[in-house]
DSSP file (Angstrom, degrees, kcal/mol; ACC not computed):
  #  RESIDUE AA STRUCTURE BP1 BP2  ACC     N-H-->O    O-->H-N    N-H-->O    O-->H-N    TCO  KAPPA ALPHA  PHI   PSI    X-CA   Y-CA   Z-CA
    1    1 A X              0   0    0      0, 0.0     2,-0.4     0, 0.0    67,-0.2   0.000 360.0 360.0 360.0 132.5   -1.2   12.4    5.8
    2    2 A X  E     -A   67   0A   0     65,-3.3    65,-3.3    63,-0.1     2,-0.6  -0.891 360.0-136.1-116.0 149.1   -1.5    9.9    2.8
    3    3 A X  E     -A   66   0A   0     -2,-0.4     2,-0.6    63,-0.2    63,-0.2  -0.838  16.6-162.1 -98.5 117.2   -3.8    7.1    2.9
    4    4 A X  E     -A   65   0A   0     61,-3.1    61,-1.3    -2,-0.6     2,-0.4  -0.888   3.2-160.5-112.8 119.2   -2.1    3.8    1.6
    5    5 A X    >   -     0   0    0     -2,-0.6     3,-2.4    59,-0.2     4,-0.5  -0.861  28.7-134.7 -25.3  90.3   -4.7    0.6    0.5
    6    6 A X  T 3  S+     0   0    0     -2,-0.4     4,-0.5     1,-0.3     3,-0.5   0.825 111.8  66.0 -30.1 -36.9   -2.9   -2.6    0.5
    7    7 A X  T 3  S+     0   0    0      2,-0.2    12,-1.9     1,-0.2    -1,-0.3   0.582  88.9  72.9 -63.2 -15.0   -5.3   -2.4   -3.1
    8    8 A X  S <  S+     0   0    0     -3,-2.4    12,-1.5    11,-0.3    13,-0.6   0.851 109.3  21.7 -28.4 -65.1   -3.2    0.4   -4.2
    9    9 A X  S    S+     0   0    0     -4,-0.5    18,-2.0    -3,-0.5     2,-0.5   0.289  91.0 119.5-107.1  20.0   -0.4   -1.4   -5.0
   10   10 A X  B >   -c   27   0B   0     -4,-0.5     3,-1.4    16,-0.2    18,-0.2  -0.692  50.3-153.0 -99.4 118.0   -1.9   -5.0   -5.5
   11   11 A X  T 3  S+     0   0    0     16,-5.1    17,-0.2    -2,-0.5    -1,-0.1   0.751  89.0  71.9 -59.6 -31.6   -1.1   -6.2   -9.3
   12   12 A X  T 3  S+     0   0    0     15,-0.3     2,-0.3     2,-0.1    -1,-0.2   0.667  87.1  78.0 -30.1 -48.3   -4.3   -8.4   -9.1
   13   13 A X  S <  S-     0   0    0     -3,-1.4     2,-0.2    -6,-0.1     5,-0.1  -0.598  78.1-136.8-118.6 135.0   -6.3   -5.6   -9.3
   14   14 A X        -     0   0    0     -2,-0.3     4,-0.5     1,-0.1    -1,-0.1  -0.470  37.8 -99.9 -86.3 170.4   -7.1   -3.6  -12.2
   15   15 A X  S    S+     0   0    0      1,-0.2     3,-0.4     2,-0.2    -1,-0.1   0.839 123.2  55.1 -64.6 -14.5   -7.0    0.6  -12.0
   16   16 A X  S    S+     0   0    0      1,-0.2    -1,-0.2     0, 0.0    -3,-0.0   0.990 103.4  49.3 -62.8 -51.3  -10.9    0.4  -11.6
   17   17 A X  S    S-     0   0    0     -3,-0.0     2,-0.2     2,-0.0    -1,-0.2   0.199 137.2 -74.9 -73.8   8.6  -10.9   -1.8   -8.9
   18   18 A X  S    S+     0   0    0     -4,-0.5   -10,-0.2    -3,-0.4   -11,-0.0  -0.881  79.8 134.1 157.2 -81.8   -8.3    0.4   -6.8
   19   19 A X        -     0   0    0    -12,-1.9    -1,-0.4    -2,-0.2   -11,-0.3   0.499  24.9-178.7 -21.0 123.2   -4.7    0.0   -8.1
   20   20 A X        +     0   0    0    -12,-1.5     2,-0.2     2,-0.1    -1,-0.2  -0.115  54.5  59.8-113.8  19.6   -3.1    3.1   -8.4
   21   21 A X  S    S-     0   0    0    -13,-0.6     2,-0.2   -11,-0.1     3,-0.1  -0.599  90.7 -86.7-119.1 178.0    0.2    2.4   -9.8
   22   22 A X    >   -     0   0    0     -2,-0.2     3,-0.8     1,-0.2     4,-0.3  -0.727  39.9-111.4-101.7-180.0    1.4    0.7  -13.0
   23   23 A X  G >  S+     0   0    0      1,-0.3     3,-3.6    -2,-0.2    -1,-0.2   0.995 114.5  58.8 -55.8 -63.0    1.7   -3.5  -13.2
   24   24 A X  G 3  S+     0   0    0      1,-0.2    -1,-0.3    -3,-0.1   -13,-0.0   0.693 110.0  38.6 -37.8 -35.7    5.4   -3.1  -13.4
   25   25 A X  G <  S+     0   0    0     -3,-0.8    -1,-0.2     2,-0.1    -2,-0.2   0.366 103.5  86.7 -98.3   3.7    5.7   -1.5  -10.4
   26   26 A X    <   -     0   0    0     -3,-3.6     2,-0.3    -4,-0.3   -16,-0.2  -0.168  57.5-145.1 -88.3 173.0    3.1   -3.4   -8.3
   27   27 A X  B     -c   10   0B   0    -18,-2.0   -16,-5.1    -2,-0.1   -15,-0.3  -0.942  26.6 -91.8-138.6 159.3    3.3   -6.5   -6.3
   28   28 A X  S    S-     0   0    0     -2,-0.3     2,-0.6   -18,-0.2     3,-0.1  -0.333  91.6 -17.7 -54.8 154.2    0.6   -9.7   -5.5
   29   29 A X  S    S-     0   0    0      1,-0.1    -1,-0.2    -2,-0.1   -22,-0.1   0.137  80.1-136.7  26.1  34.8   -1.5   -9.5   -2.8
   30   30 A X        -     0   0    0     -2,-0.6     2,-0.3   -24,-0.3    -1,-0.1   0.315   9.5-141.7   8.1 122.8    0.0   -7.0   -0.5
   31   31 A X     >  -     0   0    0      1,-0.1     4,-1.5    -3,-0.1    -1,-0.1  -0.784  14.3-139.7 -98.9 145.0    0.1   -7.6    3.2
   32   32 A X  T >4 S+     0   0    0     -2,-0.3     3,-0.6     2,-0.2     4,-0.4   0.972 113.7  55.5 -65.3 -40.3   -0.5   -4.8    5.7
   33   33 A X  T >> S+     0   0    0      1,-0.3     4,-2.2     2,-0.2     3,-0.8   0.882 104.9  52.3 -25.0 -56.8    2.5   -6.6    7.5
   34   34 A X  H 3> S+     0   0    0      1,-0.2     4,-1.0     2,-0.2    -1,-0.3   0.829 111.6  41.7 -77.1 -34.6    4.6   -6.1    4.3
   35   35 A X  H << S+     0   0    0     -4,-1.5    -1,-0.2    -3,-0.6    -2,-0.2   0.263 114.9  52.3-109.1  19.6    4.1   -2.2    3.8
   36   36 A X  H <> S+     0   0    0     -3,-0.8     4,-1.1    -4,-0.4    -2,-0.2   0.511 108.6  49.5 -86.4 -37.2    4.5   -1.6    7.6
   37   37 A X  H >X S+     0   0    0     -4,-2.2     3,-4.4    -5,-0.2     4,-0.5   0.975 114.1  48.5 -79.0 -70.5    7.8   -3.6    7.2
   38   38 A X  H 3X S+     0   0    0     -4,-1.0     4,-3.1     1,-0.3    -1,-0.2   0.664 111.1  49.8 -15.3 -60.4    8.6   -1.1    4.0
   39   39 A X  H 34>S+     0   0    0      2,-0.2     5,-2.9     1,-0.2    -1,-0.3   0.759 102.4  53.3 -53.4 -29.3    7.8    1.9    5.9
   40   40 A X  H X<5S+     0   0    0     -3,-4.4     3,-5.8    -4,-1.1    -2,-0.3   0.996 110.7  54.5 -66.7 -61.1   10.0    1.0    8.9
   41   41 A X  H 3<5S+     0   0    0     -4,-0.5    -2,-0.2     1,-0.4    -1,-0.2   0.873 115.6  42.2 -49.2 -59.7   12.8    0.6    5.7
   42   42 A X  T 3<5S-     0   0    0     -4,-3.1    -1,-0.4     1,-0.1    -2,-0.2   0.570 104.4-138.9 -53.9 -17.7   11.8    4.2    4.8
   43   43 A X  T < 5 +     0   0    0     -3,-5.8     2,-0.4     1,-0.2    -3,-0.2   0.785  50.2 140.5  48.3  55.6   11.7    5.2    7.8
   44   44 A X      < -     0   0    0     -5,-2.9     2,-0.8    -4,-0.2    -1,-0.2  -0.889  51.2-107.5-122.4 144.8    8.4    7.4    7.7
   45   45 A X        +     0   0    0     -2,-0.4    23,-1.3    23,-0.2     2,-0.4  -0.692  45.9 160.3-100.5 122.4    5.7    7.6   10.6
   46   46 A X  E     -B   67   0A   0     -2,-0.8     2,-0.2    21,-0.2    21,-0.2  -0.943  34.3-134.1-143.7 156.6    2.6    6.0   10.2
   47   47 A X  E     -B   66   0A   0     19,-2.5    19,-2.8    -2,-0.4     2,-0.3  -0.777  20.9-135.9-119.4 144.7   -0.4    4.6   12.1
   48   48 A X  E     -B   65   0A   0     -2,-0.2     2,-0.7    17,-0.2    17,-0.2  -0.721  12.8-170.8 -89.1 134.4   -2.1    1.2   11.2
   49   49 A X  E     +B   64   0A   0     15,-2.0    15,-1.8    -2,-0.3     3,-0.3  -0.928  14.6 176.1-129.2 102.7   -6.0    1.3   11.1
   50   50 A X  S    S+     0   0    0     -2,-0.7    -1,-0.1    13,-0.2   -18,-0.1   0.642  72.1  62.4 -79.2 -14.5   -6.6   -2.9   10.8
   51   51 A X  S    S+     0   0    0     -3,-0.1    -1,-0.2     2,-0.1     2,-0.1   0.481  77.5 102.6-105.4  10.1   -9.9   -2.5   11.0
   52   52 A X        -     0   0    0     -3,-0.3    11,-1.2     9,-0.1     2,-0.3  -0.357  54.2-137.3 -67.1 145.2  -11.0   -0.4    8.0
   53   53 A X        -     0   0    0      8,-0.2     8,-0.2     9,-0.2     5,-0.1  -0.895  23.2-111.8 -98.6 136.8  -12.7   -1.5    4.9
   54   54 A X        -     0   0    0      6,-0.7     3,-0.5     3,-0.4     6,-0.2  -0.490  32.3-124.5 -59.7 141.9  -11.7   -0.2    0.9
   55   55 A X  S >  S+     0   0    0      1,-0.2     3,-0.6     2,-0.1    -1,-0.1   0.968 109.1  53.6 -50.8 -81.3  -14.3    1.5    0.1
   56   56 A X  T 3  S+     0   0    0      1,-0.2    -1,-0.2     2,-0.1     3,-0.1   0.544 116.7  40.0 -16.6 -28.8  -14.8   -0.9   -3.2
   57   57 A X  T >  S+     0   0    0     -3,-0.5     3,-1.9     3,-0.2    -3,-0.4  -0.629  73.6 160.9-146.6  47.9  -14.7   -4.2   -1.0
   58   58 A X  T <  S+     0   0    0     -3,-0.6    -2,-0.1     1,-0.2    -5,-0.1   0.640  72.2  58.6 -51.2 -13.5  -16.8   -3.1    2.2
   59   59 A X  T 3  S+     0   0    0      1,-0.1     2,-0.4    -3,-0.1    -1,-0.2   0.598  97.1  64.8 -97.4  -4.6  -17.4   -6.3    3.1
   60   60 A X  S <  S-     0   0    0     -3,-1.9     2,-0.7    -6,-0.2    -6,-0.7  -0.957  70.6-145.4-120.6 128.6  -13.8   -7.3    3.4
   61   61 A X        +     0   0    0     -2,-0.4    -8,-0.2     1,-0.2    -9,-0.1  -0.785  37.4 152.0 -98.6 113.2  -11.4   -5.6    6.3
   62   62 A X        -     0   0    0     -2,-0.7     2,-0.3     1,-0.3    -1,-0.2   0.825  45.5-135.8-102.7 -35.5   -8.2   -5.5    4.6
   63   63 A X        -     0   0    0    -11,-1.2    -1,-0.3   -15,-0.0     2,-0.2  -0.692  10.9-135.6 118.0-165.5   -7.0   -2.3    6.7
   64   64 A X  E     - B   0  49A   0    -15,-1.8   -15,-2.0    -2,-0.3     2,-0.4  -0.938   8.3-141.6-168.8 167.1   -5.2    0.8    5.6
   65   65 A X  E     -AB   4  48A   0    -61,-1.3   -61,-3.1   -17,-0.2     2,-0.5  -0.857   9.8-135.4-163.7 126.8   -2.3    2.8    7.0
   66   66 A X  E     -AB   3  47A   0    -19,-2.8   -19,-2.5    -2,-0.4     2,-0.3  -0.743  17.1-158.5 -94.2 138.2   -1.7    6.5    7.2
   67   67 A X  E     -AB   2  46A   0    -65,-3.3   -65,-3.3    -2,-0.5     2,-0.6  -0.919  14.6-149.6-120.8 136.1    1.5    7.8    6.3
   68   68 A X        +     0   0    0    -23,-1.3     2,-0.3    -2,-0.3   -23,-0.2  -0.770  51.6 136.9 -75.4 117.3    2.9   11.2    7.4
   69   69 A X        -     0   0    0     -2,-0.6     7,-0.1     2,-0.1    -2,-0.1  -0.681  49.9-151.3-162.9 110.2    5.0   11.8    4.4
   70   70 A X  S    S+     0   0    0     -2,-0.3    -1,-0.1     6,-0.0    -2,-0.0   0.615  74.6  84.8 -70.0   6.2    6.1   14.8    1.7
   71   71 A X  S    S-     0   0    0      2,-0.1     2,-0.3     3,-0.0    -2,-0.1  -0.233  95.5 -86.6 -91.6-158.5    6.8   13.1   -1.5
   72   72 A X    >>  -     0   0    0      1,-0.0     3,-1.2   -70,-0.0     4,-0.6  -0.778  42.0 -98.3-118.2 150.0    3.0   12.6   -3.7
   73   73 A X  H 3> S+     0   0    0     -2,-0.3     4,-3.3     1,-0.3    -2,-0.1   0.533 120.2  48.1 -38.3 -40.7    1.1   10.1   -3.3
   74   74 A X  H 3> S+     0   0    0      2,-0.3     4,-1.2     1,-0.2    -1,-0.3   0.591 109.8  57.0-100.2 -13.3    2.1    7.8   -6.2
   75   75 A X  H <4 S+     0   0    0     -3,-1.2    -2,-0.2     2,-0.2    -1,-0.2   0.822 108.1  49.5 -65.9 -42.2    6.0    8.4   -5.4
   76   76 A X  H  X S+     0   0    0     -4,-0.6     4,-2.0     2,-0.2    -2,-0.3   0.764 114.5  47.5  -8.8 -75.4    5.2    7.1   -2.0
   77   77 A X  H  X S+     0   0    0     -4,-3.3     4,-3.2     1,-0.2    -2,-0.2   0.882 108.0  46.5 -48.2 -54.2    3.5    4.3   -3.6
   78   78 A X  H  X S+     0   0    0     -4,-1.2     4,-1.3     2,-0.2    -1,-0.2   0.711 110.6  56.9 -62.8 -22.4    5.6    3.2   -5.9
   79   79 A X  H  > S+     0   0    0      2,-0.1     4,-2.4     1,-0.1     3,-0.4   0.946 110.4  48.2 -79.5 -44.2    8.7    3.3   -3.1
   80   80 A X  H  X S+     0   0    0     -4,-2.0     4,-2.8     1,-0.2    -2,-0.2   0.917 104.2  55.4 -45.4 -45.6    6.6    1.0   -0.9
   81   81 A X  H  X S+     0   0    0     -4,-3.2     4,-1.4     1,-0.2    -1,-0.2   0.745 108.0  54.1 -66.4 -11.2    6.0   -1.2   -3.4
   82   82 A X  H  X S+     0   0    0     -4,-1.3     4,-1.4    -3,-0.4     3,-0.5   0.857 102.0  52.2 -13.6 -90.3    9.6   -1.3   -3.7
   83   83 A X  H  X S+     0   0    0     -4,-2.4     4,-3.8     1,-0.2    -2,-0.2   0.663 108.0  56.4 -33.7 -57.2   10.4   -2.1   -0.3
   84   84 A X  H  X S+     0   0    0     -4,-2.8     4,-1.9    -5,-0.3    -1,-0.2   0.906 104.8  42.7 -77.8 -27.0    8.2   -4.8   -0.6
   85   85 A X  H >< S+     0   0    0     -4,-1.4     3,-1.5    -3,-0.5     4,-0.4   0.905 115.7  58.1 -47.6 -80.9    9.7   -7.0   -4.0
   86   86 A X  H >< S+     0   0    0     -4,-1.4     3,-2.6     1,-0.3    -2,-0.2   0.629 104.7  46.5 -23.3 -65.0   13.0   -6.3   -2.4
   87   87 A X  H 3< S+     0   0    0     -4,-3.8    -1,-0.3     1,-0.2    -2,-0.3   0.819 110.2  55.1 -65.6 -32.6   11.8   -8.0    0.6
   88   88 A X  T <<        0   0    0     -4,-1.9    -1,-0.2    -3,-1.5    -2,-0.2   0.558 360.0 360.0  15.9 -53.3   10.5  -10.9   -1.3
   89   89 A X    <         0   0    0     -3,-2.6    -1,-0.3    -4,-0.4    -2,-0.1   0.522 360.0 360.0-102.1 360.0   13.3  -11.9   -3.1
């Protein structure tokens, strides 16, 4: 199971404050909506937890979502964030 942050992939955010990817590959404000829609594209199974907090930002429930998945973490990341420009544009 990997655990994906909407703060992961959020460009906003510097690598202190969560982001784990580089800018190029990141998007704005990340929706949980938007990397559930990604996943379905990826077709991987994962469960939504809406009511979790980042650990950094305890006071704000942004969610999280665990993904059953074999690639590493940050391959994973970077495909979601994918998934999501494409849909964007």
């Amino acid at each position: 199971m990997i655990c994906v942050w909407p703060q992961y992939i959020d460009k906003n955010l510097t690598l202190s404050e969560g982001r784990k990817i580089a800018k190029k590959y990141a998007v704005k404000e990340p929706s949980l909506s938007e990397i559930e829609h990604a996943l379905k594209k990826l077709k991987l199974p994962y469960n939504i937890q809406k009511e979790k907090s980042y650990p950094g930002k305890w006071y704000k429930h942004s969610g999280r979502i665990l993904v059953e998945s074999d690639k590493t973490k940050l391959d994973l990341l970077k495909e979601i964030s994918l998934k999501v420009k494409e849909k964007r544009k």
